[in-house]
PyMOL Python script that loads the backbone (N, CA, C, O; Angstrom):
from pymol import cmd

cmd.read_pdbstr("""\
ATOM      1  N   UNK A   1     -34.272   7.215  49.078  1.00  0.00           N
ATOM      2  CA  UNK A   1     -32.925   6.712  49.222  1.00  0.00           C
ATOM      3  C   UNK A   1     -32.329   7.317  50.478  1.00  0.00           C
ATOM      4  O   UNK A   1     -32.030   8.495  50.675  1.00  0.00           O
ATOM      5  N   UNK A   2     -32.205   6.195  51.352  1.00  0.00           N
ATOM      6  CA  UNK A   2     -31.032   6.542  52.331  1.00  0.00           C
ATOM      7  C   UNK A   2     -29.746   7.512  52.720  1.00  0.00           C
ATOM      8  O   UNK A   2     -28.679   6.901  52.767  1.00  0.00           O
ATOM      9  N   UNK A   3     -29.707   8.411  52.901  1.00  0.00           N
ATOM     10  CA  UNK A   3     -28.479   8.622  53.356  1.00  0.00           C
ATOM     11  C   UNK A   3     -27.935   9.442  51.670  1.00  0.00           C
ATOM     12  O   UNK A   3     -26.714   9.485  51.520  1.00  0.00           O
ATOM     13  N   UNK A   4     -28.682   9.956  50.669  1.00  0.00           N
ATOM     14  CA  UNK A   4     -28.303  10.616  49.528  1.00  0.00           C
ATOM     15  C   UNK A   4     -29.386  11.234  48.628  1.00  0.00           C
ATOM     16  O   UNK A   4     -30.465  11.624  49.074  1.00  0.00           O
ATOM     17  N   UNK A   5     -29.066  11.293  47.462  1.00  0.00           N
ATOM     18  CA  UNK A   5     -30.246  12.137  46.611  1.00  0.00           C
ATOM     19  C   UNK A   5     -30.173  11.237  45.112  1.00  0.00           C
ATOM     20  O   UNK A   5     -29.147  10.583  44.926  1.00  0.00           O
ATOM     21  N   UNK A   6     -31.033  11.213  44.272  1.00  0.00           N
ATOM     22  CA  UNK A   6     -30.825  11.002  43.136  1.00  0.00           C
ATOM     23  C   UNK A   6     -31.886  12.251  42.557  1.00  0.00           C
ATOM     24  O   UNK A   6     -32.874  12.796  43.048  1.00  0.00           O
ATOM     25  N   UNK A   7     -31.149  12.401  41.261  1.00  0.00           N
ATOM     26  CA  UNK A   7     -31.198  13.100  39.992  1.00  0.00           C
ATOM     27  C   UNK A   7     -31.917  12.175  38.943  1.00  0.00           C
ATOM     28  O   UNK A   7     -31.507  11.015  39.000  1.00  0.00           O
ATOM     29  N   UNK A   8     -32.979  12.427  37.911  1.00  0.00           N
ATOM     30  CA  UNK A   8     -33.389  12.292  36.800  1.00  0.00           C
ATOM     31  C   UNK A   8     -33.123  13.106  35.720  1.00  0.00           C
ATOM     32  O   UNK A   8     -33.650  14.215  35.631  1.00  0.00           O
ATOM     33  N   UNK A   9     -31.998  12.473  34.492  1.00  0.00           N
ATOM     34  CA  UNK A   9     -31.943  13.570  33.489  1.00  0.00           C
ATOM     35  C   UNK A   9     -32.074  12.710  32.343  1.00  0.00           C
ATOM     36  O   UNK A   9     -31.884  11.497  32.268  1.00  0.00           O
ATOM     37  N   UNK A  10     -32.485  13.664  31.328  1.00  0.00           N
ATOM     38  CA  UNK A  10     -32.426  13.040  30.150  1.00  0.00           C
ATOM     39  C   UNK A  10     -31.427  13.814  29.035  1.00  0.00           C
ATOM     40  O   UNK A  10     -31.225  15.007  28.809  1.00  0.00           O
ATOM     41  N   UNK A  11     -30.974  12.751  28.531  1.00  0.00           N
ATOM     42  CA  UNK A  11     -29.243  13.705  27.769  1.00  0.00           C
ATOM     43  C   UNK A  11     -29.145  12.784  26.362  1.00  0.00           C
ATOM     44  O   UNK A  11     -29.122  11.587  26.649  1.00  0.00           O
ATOM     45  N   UNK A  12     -29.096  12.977  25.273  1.00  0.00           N
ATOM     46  CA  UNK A  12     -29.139  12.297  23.938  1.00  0.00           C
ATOM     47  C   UNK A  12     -30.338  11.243  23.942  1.00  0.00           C
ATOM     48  O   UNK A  12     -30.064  10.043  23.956  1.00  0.00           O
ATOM     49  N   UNK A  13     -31.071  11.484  23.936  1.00  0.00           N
ATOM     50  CA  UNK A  13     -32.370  10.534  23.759  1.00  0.00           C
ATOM     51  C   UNK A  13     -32.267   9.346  24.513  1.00  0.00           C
ATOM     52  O   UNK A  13     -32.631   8.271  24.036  1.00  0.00           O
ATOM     53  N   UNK A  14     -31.647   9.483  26.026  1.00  0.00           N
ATOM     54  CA  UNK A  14     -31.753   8.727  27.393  1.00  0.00           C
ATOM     55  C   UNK A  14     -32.069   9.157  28.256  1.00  0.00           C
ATOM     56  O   UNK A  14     -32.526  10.293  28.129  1.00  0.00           O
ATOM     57  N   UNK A  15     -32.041   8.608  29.539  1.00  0.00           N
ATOM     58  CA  UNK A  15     -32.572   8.581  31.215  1.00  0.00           C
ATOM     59  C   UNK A  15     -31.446   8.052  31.526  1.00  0.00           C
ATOM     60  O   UNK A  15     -30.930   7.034  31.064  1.00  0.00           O
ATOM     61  N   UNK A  16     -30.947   8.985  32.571  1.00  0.00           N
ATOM     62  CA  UNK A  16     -29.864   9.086  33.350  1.00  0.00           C
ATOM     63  C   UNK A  16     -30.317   9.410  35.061  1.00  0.00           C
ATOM     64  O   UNK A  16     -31.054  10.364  35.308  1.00  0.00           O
ATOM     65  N   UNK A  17     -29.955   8.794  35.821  1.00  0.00           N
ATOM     66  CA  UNK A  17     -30.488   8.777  37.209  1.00  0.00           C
ATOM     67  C   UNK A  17     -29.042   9.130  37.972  1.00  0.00           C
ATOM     68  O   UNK A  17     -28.191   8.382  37.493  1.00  0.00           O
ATOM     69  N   UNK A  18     -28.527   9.911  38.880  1.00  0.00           N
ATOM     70  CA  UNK A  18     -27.852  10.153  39.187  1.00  0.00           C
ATOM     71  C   UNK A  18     -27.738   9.691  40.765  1.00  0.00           C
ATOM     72  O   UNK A  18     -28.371  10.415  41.534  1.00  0.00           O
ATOM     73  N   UNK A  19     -27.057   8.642  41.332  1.00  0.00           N
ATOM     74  CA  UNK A  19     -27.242   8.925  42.656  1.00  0.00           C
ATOM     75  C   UNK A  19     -26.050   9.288  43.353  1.00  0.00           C
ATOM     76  O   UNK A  19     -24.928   8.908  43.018  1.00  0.00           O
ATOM     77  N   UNK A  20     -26.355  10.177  44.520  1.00  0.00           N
ATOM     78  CA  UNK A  20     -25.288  11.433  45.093  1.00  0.00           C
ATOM     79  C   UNK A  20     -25.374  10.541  46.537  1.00  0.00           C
ATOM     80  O   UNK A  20     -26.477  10.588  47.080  1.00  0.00           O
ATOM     81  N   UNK A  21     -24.561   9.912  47.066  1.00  0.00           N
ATOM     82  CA  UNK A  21     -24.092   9.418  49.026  1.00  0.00           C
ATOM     83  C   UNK A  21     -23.874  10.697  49.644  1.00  0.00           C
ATOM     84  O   UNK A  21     -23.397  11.601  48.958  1.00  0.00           O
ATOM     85  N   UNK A  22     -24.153  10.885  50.818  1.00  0.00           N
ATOM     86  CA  UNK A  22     -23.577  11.869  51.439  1.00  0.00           C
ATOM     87  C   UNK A  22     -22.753  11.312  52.807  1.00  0.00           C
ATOM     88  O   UNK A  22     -23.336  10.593  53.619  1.00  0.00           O
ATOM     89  N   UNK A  23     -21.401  11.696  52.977  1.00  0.00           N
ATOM     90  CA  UNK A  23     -20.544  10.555  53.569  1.00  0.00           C
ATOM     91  C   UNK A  23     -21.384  10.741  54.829  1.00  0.00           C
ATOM     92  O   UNK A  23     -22.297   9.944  55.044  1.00  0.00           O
ATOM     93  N   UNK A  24     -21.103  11.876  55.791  1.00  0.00           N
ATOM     94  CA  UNK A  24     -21.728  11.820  57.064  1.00  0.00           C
ATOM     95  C   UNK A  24     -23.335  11.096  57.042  1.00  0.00           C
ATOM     96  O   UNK A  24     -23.615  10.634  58.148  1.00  0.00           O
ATOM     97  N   UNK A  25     -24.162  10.960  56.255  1.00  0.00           N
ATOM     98  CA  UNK A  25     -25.347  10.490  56.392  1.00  0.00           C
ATOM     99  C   UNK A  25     -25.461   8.952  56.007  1.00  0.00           C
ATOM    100  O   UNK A  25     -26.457   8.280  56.273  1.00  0.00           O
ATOM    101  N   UNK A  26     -24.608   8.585  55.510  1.00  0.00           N
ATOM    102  CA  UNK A  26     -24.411   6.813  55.231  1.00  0.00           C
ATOM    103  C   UNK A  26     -23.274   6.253  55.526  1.00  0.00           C
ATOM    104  O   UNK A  26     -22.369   7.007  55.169  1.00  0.00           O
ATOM    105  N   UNK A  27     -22.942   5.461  55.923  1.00  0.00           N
ATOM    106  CA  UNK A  27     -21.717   3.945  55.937  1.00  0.00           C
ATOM    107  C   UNK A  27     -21.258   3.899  54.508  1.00  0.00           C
ATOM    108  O   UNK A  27     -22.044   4.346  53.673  1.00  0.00           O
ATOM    109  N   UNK A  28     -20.217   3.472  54.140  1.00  0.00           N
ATOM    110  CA  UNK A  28     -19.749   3.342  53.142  1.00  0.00           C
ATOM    111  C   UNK A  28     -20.103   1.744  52.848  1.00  0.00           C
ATOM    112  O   UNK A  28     -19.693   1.461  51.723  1.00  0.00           O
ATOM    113  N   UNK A  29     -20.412   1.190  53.169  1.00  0.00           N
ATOM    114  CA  UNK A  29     -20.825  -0.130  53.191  1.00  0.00           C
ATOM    115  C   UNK A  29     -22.274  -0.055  52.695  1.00  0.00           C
ATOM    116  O   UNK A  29     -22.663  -0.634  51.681  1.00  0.00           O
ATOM    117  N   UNK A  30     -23.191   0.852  53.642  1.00  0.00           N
ATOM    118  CA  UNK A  30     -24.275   0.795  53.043  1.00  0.00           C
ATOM    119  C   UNK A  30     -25.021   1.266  51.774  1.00  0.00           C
ATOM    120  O   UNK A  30     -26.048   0.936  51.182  1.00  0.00           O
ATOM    121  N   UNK A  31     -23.428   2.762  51.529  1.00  0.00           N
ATOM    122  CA  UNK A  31     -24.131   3.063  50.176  1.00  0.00           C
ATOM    123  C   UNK A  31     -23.041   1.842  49.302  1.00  0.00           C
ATOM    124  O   UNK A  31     -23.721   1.654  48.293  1.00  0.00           O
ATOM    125  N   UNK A  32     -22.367   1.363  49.214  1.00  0.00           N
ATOM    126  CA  UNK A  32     -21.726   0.264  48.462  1.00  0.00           C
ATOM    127  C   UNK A  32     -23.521  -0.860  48.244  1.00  0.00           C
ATOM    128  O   UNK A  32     -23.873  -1.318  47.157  1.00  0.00           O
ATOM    129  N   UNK A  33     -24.013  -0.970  49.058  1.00  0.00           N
ATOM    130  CA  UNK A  33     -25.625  -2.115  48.931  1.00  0.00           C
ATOM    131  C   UNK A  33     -26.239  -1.246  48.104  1.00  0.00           C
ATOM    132  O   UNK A  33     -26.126  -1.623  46.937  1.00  0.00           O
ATOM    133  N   UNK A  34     -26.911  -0.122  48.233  1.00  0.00           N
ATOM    134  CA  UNK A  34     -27.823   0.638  47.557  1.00  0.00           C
ATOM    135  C   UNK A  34     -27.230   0.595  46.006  1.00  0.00           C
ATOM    136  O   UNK A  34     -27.972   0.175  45.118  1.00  0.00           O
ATOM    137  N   UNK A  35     -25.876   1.038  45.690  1.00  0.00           N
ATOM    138  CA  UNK A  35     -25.532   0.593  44.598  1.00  0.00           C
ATOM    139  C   UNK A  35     -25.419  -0.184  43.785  1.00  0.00           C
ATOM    140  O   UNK A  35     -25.386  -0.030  42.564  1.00  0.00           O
ATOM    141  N   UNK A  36     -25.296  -1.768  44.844  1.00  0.00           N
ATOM    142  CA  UNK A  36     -25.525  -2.641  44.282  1.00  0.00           C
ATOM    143  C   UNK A  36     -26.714  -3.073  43.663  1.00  0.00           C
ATOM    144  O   UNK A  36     -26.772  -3.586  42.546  1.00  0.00           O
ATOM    145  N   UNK A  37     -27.718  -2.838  44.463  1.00  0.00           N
ATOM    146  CA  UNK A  37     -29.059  -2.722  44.078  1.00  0.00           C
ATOM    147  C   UNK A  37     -29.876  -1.675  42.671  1.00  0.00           C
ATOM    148  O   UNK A  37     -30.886  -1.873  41.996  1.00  0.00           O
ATOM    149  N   UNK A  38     -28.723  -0.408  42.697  1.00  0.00           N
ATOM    150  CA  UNK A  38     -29.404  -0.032  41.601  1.00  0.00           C
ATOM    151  C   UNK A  38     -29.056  -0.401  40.549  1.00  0.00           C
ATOM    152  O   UNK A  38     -29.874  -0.204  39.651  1.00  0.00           O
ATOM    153  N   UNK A  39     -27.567  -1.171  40.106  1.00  0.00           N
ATOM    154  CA  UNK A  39     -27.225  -1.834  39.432  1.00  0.00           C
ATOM    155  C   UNK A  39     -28.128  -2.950  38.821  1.00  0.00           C
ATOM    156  O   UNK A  39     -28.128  -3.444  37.694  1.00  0.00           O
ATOM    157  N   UNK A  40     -28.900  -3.193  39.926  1.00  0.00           N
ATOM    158  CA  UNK A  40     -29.451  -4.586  39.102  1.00  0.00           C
ATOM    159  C   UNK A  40     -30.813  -4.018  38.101  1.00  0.00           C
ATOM    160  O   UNK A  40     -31.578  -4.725  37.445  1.00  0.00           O
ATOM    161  N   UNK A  41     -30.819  -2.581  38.228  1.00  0.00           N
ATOM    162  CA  UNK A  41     -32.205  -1.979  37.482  1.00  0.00           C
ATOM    163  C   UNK A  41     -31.542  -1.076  36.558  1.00  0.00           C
ATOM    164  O   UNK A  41     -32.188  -0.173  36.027  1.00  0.00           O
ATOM    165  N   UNK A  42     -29.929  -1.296  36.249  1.00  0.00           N
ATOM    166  CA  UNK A  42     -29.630  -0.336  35.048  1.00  0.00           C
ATOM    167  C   UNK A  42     -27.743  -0.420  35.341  1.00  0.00           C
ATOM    168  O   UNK A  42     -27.050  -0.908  36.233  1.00  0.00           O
ATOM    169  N   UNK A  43     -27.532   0.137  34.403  1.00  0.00           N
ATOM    170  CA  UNK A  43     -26.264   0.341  34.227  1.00  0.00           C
ATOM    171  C   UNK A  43     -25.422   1.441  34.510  1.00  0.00           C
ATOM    172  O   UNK A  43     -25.968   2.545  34.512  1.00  0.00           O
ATOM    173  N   UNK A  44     -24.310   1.387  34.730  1.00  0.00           N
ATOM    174  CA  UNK A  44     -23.425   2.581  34.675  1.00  0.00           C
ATOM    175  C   UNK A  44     -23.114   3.162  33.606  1.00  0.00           C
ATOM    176  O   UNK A  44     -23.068   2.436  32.614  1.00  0.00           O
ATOM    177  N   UNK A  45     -22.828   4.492  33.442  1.00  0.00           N
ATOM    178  CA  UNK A  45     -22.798   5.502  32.282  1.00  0.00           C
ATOM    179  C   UNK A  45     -21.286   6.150  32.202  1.00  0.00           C
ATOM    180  O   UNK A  45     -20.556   6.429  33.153  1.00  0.00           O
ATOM    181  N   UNK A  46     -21.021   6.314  30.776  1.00  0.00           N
ATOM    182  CA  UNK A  46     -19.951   7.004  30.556  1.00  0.00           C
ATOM    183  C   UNK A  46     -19.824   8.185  30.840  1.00  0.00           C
ATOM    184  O   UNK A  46     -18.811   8.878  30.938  1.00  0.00           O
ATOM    185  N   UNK A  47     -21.445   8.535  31.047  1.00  0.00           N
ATOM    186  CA  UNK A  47     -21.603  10.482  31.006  1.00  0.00           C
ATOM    187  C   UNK A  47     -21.487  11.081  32.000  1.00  0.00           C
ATOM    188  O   UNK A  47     -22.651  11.323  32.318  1.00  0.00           O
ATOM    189  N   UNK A  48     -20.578  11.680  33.047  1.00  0.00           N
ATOM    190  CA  UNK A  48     -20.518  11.812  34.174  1.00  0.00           C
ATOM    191  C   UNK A  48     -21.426  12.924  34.506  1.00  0.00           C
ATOM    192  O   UNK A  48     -21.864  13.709  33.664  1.00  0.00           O
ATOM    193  N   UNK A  49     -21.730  12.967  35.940  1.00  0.00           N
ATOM    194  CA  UNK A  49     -23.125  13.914  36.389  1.00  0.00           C
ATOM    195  C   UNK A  49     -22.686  14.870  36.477  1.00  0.00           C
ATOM    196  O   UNK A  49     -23.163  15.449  37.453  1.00  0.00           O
ATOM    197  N   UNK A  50     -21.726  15.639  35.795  1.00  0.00           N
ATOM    198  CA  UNK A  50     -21.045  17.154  35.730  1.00  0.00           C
ATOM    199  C   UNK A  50     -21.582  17.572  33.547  1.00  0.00           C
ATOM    200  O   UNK A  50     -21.676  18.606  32.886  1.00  0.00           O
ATOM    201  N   UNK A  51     -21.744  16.309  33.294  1.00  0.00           N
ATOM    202  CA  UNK A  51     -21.758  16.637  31.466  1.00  0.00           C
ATOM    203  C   UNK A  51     -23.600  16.766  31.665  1.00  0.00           C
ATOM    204  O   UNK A  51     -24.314  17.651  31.193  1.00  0.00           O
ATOM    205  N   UNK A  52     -24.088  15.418  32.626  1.00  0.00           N
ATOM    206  CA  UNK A  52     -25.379  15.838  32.464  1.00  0.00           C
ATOM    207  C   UNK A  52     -26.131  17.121  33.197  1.00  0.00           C
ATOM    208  O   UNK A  52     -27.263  17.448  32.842  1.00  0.00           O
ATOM    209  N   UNK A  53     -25.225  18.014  34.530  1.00  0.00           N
ATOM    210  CA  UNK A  53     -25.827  18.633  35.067  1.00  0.00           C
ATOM    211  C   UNK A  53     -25.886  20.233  33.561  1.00  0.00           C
ATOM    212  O   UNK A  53     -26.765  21.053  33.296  1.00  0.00           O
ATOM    213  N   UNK A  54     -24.736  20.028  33.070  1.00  0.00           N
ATOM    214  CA  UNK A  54     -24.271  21.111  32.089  1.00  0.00           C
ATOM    215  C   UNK A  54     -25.326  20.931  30.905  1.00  0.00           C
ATOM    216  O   UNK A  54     -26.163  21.808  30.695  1.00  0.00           O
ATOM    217  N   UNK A  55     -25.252  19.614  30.036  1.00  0.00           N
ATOM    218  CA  UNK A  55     -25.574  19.377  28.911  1.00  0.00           C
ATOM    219  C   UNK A  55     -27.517  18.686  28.960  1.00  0.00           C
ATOM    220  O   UNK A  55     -28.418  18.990  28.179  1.00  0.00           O
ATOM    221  N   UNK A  56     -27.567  17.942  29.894  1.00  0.00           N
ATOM    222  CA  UNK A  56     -28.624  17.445  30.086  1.00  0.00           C
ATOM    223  C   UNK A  56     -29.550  18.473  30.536  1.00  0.00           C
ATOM    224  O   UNK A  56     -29.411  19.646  30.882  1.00  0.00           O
ATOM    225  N   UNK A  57     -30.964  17.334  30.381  1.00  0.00           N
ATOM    226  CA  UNK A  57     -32.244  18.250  30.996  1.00  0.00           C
ATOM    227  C   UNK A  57     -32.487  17.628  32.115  1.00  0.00           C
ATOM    228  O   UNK A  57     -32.646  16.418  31.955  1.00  0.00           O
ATOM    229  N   UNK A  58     -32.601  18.109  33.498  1.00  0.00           N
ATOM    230  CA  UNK A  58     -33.345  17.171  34.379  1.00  0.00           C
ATOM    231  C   UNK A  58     -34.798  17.862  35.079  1.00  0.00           C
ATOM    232  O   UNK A  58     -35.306  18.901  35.502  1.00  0.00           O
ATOM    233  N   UNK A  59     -35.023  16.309  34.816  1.00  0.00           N
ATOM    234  CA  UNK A  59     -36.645  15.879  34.988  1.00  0.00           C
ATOM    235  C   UNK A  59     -36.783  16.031  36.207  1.00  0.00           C
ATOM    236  O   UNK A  59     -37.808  16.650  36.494  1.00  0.00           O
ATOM    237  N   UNK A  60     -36.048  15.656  37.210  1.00  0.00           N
ATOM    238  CA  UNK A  60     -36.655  15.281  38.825  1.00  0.00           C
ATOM    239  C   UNK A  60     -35.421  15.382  39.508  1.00  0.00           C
ATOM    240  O   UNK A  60     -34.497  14.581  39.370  1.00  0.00           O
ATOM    241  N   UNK A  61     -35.412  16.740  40.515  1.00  0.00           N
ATOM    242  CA  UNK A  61     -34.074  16.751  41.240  1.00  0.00           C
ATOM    243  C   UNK A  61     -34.405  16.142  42.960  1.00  0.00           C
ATOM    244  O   UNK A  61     -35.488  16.058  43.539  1.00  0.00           O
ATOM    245  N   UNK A  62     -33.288  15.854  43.351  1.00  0.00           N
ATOM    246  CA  UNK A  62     -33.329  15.698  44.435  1.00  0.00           C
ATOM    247  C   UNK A  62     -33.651  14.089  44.729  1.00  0.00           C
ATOM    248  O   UNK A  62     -32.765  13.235  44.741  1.00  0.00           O
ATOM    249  N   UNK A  63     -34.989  13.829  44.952  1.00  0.00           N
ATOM    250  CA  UNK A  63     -35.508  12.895  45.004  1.00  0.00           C
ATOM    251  C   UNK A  63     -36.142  11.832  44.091  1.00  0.00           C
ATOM    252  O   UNK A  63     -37.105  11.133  44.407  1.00  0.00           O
ATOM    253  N   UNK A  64     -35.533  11.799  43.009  1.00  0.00           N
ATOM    254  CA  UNK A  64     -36.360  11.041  41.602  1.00  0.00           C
ATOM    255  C   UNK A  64     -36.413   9.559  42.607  1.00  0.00           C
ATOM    256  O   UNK A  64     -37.404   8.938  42.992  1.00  0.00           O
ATOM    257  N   UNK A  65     -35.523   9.394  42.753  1.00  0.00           N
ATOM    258  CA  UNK A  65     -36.274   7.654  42.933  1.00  0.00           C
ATOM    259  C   UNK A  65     -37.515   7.631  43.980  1.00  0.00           C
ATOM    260  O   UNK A  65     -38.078   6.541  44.082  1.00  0.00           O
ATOM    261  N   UNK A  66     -37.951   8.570  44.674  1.00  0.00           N
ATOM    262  CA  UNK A  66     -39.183   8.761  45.807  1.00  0.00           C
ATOM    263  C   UNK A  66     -40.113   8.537  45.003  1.00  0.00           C
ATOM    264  O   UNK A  66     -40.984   7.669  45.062  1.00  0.00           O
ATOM    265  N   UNK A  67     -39.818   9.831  43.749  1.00  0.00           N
ATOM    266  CA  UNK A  67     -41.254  10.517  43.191  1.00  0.00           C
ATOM    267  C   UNK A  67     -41.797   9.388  41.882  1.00  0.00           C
ATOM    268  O   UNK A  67     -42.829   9.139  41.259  1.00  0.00           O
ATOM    269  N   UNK A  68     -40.534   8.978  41.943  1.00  0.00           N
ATOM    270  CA  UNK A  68     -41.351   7.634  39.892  1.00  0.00           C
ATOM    271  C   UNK A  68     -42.016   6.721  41.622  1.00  0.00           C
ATOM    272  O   UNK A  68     -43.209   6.532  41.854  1.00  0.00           O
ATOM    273  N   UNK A  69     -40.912   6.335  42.522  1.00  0.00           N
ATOM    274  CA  UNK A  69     -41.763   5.010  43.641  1.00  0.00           C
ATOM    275  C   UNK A  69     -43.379   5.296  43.771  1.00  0.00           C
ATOM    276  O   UNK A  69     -44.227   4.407  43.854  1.00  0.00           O
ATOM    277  N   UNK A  70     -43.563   6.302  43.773  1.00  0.00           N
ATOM    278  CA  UNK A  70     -44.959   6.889  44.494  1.00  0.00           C
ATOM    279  C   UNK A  70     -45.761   7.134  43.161  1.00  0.00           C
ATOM    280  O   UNK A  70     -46.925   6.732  43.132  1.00  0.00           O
ATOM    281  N   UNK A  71     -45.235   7.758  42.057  1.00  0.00           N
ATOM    282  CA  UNK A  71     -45.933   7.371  40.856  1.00  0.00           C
ATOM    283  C   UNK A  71     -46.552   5.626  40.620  1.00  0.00           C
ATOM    284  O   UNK A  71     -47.721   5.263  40.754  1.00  0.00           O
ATOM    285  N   UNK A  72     -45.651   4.974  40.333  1.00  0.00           N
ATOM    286  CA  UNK A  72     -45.831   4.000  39.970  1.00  0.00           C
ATOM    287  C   UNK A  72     -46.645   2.776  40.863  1.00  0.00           C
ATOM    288  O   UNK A  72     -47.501   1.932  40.600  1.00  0.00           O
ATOM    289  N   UNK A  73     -45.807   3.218  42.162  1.00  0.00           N
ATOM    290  CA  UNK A  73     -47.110   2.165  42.874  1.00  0.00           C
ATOM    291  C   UNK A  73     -48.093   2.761  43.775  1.00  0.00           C
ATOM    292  O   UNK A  73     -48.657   2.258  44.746  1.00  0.00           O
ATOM    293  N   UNK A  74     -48.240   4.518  43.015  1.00  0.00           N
ATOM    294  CA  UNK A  74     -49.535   4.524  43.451  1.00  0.00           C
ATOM    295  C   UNK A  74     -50.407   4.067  41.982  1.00  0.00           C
ATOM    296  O   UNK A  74     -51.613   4.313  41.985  1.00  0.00           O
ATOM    297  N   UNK A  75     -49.989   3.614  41.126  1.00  0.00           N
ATOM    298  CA  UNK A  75     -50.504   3.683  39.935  1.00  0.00           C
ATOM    299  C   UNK A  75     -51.164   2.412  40.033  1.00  0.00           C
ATOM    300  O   UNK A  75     -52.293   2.180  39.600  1.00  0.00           O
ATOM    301  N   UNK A  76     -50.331   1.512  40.682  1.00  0.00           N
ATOM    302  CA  UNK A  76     -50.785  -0.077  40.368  1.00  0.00           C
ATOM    303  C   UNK A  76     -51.712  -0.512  41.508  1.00  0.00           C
ATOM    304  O   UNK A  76     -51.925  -1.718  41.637  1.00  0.00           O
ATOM    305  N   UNK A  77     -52.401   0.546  42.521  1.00  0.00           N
ATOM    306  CA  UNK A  77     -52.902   0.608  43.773  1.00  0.00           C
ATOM    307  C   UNK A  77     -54.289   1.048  43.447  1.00  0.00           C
ATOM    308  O   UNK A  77     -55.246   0.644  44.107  1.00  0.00           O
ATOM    309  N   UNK A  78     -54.438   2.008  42.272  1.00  0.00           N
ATOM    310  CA  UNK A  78     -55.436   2.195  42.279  1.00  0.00           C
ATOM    311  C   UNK A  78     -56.696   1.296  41.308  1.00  0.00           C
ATOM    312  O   UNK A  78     -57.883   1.611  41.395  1.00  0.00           O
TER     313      UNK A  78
END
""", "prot")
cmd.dss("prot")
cmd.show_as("cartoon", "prot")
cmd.util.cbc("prot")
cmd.orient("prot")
C-alpha cells in the first residue's frame, strides 16, 4: 500500500485490517481511491484501531496487505 501501513488484528472471533495514510506520503485523493478499493473487499468497523491496538491480537503489523499479497499469489503460482 501506497503512501501508508495496514495492520492485521483479530478481536472477538474477527479480522480486522487497519489501514493508516500518512498525509505527507499520499494525496488525499489518492488515499480517498485506495479506500475505495478496500471497501469493495470488506467493510467498515465499529471497533476503532485504538480498542483493537489495546484489546485485540495482531497478526501482521505494518504491512499485512504485502504479506497475505505474497502469500496468496505466491500460493496460486506454484
Amino acid at each position: 500500500m501506497d503512501g501508508g501501513t495496514s495492520d492485521l488484528y483479530q478481536y472477538q472471533g474477527h479480522y480486522y485490517l487497519v489501514l493508516t495514510f500518512h498525509p505527507n506520503a499520499i494525496s488525499e485523493r489518492e488515499a480517498e481511491i485506495q479506500l475505495a478499493i478496500a471497501h469493495e473487499y470488506g467493510d467498515a468497523a465499529d471497533v476503532t484501531a485504538e480498542q483493537l491496538a489495546e484489546y485485540g491480537q495482531r497478526l501482521m503489523a505494518t504491512s499485512a496487505l504485502e504479506t497475505t499479497r505474497y502469500y496468496f499469489v505466491r500460493g496460486h503460482q506454484a
